[in-house]
C-alpha positions as CSV (number, residue, x, y, z in Angstrom):
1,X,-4.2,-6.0,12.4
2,X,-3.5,-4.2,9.0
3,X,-5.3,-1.2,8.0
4,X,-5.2,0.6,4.9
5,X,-6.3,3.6,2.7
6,X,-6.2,5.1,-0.4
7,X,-6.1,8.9,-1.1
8,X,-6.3,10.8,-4.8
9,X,-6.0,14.5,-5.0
10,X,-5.3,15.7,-8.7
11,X,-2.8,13.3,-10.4
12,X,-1.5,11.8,-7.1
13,X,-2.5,8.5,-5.3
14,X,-1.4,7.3,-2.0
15,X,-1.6,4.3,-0.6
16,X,-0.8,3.8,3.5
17,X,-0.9,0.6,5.0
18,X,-0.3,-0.1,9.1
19,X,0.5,-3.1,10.9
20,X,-1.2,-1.6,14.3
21,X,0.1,-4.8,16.2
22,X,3.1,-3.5,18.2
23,X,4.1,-7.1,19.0
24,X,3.9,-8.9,15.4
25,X,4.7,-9.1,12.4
26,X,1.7,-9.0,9.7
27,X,1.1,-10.3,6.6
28,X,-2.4,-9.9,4.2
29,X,-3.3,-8.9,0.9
30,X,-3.9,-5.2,0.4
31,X,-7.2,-5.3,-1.9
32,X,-6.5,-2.1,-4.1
33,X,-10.1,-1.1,-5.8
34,X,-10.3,-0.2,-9.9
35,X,-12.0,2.9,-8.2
36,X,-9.5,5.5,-7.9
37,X,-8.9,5.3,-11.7
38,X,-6.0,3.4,-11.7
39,X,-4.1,1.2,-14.5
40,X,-4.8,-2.6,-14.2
41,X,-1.1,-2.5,-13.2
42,X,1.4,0.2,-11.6
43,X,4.5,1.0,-9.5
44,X,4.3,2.0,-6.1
45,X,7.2,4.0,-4.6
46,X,7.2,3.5,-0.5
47,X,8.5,6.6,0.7
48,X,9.6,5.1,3.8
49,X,12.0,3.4,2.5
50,X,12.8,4.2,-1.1
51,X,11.8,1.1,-2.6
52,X,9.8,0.1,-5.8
53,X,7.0,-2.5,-6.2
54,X,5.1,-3.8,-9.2
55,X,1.6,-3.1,-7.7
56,X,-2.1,-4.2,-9.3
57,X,-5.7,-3.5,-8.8
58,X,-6.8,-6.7,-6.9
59,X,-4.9,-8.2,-4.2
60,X,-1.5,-7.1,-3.6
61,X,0.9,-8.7,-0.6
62,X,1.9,-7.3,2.8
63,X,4.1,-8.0,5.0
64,X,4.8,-5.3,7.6
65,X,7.2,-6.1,10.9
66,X,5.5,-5.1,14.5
67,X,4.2,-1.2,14.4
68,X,5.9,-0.8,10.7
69,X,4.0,0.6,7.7
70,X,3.9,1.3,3.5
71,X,3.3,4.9,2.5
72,X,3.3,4.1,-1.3
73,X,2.4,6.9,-3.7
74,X,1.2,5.6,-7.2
75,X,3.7,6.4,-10.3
């Protein structure tokens, strides 16, 4: 029930993630790909909420309450 995406224009990276179950909470590891030219390691800023995360390309954990969702953008 998660779905996510990455999006590069220029210098800036996104990252959304969706919990499309309205009823549930989900949790899952977000599989970010070396792809988008990214640092083995980074900080995400949701800007949903404000808060920081020490991200990494590989497997990265979720947890998103019913309907709720992460609109990181790479800094």
């Amino acid at each position: 029930s998660l779905i996510a995406y990455a999006k590069r224009a220029e210098a800036d990276t996104l990252i959304v993630c969706v919990n499309l179950d309205p009823l549930a909470s989900e949790e899952g590891l977000l599989e970010v790909p070396s792809e988008p030219d990214l640092p083995d390691s980074f900080v995400v800023q949701d800007l949903l909420t404000d808060e920081t995360y020490a991200w990494q390309v590989g497997g990265n954990y979720v947890l998103l309450p019913p309907g709720g969702a992460h609109v990181m953008h790479v800094r």
